[in-house]
C-alpha positions as CSV (number, residue, x, y, z in Angstrom):
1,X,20.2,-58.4,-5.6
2,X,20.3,-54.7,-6.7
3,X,23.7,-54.9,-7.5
4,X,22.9,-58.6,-9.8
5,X,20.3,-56.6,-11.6
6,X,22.2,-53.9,-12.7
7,X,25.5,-56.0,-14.1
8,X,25.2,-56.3,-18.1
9,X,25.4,-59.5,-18.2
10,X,22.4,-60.1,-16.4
11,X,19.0,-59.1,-17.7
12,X,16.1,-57.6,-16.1
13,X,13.1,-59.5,-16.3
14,X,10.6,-57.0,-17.0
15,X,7.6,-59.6,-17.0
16,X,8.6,-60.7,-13.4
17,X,8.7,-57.4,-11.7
18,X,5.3,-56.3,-13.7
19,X,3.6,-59.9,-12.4
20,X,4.9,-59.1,-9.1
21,X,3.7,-55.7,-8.7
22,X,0.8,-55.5,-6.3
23,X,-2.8,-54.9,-8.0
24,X,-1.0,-54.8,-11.6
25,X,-3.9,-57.5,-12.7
26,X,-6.4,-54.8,-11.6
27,X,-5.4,-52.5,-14.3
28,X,-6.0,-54.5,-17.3
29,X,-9.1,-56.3,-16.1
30,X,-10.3,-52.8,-15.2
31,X,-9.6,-51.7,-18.5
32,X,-11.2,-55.2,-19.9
33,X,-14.7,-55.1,-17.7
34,X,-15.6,-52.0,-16.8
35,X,-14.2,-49.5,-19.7
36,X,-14.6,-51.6,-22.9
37,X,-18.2,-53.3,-22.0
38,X,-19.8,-49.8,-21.5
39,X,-20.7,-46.8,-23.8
40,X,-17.0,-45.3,-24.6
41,X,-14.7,-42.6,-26.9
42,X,-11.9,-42.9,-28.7
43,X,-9.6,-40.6,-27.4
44,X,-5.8,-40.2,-29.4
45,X,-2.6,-39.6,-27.6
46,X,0.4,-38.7,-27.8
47,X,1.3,-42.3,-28.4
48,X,4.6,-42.7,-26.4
49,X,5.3,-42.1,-22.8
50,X,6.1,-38.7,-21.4
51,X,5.2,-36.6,-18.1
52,X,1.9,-35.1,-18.0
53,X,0.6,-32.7,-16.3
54,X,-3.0,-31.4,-15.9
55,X,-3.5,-27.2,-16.5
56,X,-6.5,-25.8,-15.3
57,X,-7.9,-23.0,-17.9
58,X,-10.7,-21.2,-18.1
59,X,-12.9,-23.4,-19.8
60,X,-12.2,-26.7,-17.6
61,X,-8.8,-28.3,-17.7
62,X,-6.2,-29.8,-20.3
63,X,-3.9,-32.5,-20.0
64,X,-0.7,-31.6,-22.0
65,X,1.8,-34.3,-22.5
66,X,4.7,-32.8,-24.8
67,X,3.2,-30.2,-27.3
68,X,-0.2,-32.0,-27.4
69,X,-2.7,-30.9,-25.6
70,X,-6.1,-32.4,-24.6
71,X,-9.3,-30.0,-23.5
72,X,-11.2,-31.9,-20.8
73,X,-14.7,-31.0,-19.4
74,X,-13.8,-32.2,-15.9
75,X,-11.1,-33.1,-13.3
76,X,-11.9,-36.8,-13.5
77,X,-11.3,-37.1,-17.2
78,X,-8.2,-35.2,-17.1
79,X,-7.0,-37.3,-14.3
80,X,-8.0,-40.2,-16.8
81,X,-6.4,-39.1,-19.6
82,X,-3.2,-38.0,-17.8
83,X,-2.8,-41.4,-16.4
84,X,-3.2,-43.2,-19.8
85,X,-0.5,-40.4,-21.5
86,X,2.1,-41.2,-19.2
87,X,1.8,-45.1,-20.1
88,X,2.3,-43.7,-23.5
89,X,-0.8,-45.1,-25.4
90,X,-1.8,-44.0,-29.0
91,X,-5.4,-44.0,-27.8
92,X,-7.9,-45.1,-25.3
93,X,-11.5,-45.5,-25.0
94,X,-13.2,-43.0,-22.8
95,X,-16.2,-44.2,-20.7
96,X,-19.3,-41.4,-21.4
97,X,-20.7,-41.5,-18.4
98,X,-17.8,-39.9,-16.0
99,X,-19.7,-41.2,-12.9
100,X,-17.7,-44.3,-13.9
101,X,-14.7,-43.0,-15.0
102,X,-14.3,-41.3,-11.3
103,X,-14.7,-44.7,-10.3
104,X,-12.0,-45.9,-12.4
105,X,-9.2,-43.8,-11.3
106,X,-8.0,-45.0,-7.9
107,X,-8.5,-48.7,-9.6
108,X,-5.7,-47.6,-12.2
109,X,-3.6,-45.5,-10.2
110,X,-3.0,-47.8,-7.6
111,X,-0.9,-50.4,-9.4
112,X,1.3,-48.1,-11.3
113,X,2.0,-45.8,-8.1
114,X,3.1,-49.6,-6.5
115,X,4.8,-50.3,-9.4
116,X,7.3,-47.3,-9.5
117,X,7.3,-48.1,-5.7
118,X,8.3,-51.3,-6.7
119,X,10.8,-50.4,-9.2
120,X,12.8,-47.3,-6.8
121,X,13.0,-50.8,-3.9
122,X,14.7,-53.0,-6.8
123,X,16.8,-50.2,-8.1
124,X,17.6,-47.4,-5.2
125,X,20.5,-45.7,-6.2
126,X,20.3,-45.6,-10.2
127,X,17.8,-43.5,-11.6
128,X,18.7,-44.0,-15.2
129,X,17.6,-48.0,-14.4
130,X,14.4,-46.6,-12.9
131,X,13.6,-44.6,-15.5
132,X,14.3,-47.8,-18.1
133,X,12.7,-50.5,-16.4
134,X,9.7,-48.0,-16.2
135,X,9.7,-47.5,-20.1
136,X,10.1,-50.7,-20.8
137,X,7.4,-52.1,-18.4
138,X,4.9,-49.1,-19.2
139,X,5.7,-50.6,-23.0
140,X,4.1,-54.6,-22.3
141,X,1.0,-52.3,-20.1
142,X,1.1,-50.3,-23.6
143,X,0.9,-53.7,-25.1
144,X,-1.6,-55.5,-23.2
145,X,-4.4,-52.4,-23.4
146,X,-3.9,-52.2,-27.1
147,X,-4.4,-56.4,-27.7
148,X,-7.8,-56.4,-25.4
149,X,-8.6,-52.9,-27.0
150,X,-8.2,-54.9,-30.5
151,X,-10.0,-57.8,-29.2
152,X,-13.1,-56.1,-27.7
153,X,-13.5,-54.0,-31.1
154,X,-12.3,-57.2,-33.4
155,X,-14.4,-58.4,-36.4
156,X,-16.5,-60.3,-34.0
157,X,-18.0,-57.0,-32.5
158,X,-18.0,-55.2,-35.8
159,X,-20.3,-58.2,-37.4
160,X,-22.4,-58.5,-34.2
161,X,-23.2,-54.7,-34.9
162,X,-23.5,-55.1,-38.4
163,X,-25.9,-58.2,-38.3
164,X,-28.0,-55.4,-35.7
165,X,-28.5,-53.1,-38.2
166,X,-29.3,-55.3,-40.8
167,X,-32.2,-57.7,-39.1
């Protein structure tokens, strides 16, 4: 099956693998219900995927993800952030209250530590496949946050705000 995979004229179905990694629906819903109907941040990324890696300074800890680097008050926010560079987002919405965002964390982690499982099983011996079914799966994640992000923040939200203010 490998072997199929990995033969030009077959493609990879990127969806398929992502829909059959384990807990991958956990991600976005977690993203859905718990960050965006709570008090949150806009944080900016990098905005594409890269290692990062969290530095611990003097003054608490920063995630640094290329040449841009990210001053966090805490471990659990770093974690957060780190997690959400390597998918490569432009930005995310930080939870305030970092109670929850500890929370959070093993209920992201999870499905993308079982995905790249998942994707070294399908693909043992090629690394340079790894590493491109991983962009291009980390891309519809990318995607998915973005379009729910959009959603939860839409003209509907923005008018129910408005109308707040104004009555």
């Amino acid at each position: 099956m490998t072997k199929a995979k990995t033969s030009p004229k077959l493609k990879i179905q990127h969806h398929e693998i992502l829909q059959a990694s384990e807990n991958y629906a956990r991600l976005i819903d977690g993203y859905r219900d718990e960050v965006l109907t709570q008090a949150t941040r806009t944080i900016r990324l990098l905005g594409r995927k890269s290692s990062a890696r969290i530095i611990h300074t003097l003054l608490g800890y920063e995630v640094q993800a290329s040449y841009k680097r990210i001053q966090c008050p805490d471990l659990v926010t770093a974690r957060y952030l780190r997690l959400f560079s390597e998918l490569g987002c432009h930005s995310i919405k930080l939870p305030y209250d970092p109670t929850r965002t500890e929370h959070l964390i093993p209920v992201f982690e999870a499905p993308l530590n079982s995905l790249k499982e998942r994707i070294r099983e399908l693909f043992p011996r090629d690394s340079s496949t790894q590493q491109y079914v991983l962009r291009k799966i980390y891309g519809i994640i990318r995607e998915q946050i973005a379009d729910i992000t959009r959603a939860a923040s839409g003209p509907t939200a923005l008018q129910t705000s408005r109308e707040e203010l104004y009555s």
